[in-house]
ZAMARGU-4260 file (C-alpha; in steps of 0.2 Angstrom, whole numbers, plus 5000, padded with zeros to 4 digits):
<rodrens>
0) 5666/4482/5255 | 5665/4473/5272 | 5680/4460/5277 | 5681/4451/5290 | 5700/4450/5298
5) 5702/4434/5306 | 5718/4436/5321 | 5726/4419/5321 | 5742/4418/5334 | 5748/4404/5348
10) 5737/4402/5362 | 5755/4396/5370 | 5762/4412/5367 | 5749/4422/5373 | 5749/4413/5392
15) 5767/4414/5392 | 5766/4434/5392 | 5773/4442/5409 | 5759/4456/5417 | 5768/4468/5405
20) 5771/4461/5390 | 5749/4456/5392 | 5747/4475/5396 | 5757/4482/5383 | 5749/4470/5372
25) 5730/4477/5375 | 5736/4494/5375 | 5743/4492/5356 | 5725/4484/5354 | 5717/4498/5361
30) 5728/4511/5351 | 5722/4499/5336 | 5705/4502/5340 | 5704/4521/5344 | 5714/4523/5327
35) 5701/4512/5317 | 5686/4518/5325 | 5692/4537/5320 | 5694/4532/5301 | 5675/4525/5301
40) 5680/4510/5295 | 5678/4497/5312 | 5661/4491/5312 | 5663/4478/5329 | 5675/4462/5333
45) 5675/4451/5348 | 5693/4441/5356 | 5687/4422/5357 | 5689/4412/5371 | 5703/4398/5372
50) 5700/4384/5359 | 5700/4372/5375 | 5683/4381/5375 | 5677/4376/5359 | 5665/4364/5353
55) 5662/4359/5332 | 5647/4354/5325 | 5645/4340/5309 | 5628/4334/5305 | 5630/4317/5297
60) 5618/4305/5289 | 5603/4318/5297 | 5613/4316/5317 | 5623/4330/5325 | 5641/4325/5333
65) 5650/4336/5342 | 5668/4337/5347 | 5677/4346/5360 | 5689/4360/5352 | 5692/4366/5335
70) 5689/4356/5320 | 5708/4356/5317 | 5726/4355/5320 | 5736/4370/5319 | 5750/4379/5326
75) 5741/4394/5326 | 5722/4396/5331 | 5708/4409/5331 | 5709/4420/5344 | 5697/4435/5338
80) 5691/4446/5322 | 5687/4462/5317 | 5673/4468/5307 | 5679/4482/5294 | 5670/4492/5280
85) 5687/4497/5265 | 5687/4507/5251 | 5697/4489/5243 | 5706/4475/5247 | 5722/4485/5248
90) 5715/4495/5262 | 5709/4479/5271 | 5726/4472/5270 | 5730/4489/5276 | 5719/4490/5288
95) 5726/4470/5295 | 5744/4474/5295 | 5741/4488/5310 | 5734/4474/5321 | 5748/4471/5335
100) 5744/4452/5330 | 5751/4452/5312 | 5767/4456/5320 | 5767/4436/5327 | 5755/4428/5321
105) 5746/4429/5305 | 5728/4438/5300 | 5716/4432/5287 | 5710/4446/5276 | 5691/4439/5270
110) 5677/4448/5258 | 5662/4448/5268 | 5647/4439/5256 | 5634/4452/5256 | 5618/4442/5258
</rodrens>
């Protein structure tokens, strides 16, 4: 089964890194990825730009209105994903705990709805 794991952390945090504590941080990403692409179960994922970035999309009443940012407040925000193919949810959440972001921020574990 596909999931999708969704890296939530602090934006804030993530500027305030010195130069080491960045590069340390993308090498435990990049460990991350060497070990999940040896098991065969990485199938892609992509780091998102800053929610400063962002722009949401409604229709309403048959008109498009767009705002700048994310559709919501939060402490946290979306800052990348990964695309993973597991044996189970056990192995997802498996899978999600070895992301160097769980460790401060949070990752959201989610089925993939084959279509």
């Amino acid at each position: 089964m596909r999931y999708a794991l969704l890296i939530c952390d602090e934006e804030k945090r993530q500027a305030e890194m010195s130069e080491d504590e960045a590069a340390a941080q993308m090498a435990a990403y990049a460990a991350f990825g060497d070990e999940m692409g040896a098991r065969g179960v990485l199938q892609g994922g992509q780091r998102l730009q800053p929610v400063t970035t962002a722009t949401t999309v409604r229709v309403r009443d048959d008109e498009v209105v767009t705002s700048d940012g994310p559709f919501a407040e939060t402490k946290e925000q979306l800052g990348g994903f990964y695309l993973v193919e597991c044996n189970d949810l056990d192995e997802a959440i498996e899978v999600a705990a070895k992301i160097p972001s769980a460790r401060h921020g949070s990752i959201e574990v989610r089925p993939i709805w084959e279509m």
